[in-house]
N, C-alpha and C positions, 0 to 999 in steps of 0.2 A: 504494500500500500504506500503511497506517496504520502509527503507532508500535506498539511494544510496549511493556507500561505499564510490563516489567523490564527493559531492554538487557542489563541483568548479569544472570547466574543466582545466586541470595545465597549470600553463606558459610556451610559447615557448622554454622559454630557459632549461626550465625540458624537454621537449619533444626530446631538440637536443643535451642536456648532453647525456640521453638516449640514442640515439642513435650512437653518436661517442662510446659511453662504450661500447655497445652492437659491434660496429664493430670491437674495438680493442680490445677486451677479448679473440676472437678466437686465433689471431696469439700470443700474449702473452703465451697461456695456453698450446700451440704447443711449443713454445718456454720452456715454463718452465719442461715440460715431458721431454725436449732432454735434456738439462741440469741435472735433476732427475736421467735419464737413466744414461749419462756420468761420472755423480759424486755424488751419493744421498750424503744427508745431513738430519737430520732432518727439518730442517727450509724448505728445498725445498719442500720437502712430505706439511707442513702446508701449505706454499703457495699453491702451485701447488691445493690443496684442497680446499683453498680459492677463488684462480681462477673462479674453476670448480661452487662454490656454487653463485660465482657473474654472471656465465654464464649462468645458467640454472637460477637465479631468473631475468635476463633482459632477455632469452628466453621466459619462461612463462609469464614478464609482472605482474610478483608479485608487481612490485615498479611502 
């Protein structure tokens, strides 16, 4: 039998960090595009890129 990649099941409060992030990464990410659009910057381009890599890794549940 292989490992399992959790041994532990995580603490509730990892469970509902996750979740608040995951719900507030959308309007952030919306938020940060219009911004981008209205006035780019380089830092906005990084964020905004950063955003998107925090939202598809609490999408897929990589963390």
């Amino acid at each position: 039998m292989g490992k399992r990649l959790f041994p532990k099941p995580l603490p509730p409060w990892w469970k509902k960090c996750r979740l608040v992030c995951s719900t507030l990464i959308v309007p952030f990410c919306i938020f940060q595009a219009v911004r981008l659009i209205l006035l780019p910057t380089t830092f906005d381009v990084i964020l905004l890129g950063i955003l998107i890599g925090i939202a598809v890794v609490l999408q897929f549940e990589w963390i």
